[in-house]
C-alpha positions as CSV (number, residue, x, y, z in Angstrom):
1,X,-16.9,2.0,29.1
2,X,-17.5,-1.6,30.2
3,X,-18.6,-0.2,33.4
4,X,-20.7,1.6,32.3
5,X,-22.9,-0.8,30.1
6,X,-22.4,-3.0,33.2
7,X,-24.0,-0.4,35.7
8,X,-26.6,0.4,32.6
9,X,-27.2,-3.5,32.2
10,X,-28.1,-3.5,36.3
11,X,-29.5,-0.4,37.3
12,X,-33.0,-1.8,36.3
13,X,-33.1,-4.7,38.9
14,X,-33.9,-5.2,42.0
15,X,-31.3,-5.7,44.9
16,X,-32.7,-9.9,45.1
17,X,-32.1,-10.2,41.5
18,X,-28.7,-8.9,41.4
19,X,-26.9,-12.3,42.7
20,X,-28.4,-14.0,40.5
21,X,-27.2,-11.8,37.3
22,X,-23.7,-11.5,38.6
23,X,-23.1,-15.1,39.9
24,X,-22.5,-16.2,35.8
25,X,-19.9,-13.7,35.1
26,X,-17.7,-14.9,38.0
27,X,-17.3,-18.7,36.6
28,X,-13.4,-19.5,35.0
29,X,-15.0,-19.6,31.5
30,X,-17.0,-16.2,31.2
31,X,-13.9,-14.5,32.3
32,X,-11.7,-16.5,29.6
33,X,-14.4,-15.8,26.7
34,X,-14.8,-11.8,28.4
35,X,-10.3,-11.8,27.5
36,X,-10.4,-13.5,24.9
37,X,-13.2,-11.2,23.2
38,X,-10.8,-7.8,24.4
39,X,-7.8,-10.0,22.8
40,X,-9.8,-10.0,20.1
41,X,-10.3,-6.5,20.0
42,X,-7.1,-5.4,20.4
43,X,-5.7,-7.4,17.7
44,X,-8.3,-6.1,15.0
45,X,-7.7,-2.6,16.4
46,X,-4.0,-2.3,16.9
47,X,-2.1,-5.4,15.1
48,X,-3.8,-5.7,11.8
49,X,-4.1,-2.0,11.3
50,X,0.5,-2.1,11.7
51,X,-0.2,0.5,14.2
52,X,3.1,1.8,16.8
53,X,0.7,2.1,19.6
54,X,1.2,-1.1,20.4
55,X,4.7,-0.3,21.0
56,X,3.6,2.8,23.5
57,X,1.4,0.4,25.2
58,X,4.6,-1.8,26.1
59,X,6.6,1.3,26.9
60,X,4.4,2.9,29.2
61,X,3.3,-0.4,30.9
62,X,7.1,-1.4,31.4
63,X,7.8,1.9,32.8
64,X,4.5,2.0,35.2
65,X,5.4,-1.6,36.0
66,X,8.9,-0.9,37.4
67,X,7.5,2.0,38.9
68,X,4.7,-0.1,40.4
69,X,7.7,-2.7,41.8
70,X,10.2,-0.3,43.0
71,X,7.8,2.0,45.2
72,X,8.1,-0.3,48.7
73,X,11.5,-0.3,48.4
74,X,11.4,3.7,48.0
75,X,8.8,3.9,50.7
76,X,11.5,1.8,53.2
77,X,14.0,4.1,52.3
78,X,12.1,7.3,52.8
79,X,10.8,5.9,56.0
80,X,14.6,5.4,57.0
81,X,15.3,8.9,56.1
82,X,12.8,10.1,57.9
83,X,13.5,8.2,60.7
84,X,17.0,9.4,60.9
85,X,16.3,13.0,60.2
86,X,13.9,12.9,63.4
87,X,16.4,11.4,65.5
88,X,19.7,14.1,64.5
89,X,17.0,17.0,65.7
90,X,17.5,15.5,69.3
């Protein structure tokens, strides 16, 4: 959705105007205010209400996490198997 507005907020300017727009939104505080604000957010939405999803969010994002950290050590070991399983055919 923030993509969106973003693309909705730009699609009216011209390509030389475009650095100029952007440039603000990269500095250390617009970022800070832009997490703050979906901190913000999030709280009003989730905390204050005493709903459980915040509970799924921490679930989900543990388990897509581990996932996440544990797939180059499954790729290695795939590649190993693989590698073996070409070289027993010989």
């Amino acid at each position: 959705m923030a993509m969106r507005q973003f693309y909705n907020e730009i699609r009216g300017l011209k390509v030389k105007e475009l650095p100029g727009y952007v440039k603000p939104m990269m500095s250390i505080s617009y970022i800070k205010k832009a997490i703050e604000k979906g901190l913000d957010r999030y709280h009003a939405k989730y905390i204050q209400t005493s709903s459980v999803e915040p509970l799924y969010h921490v679930c989900f994002g543990g388990m897509a996490l581990s996932y996440l950290l544990a797939l180059p050590e499954e790729r290695r070991h795939l590649e190993h198997q693989q590698h073996a399983k070409d070289h027993s055919s010989h």
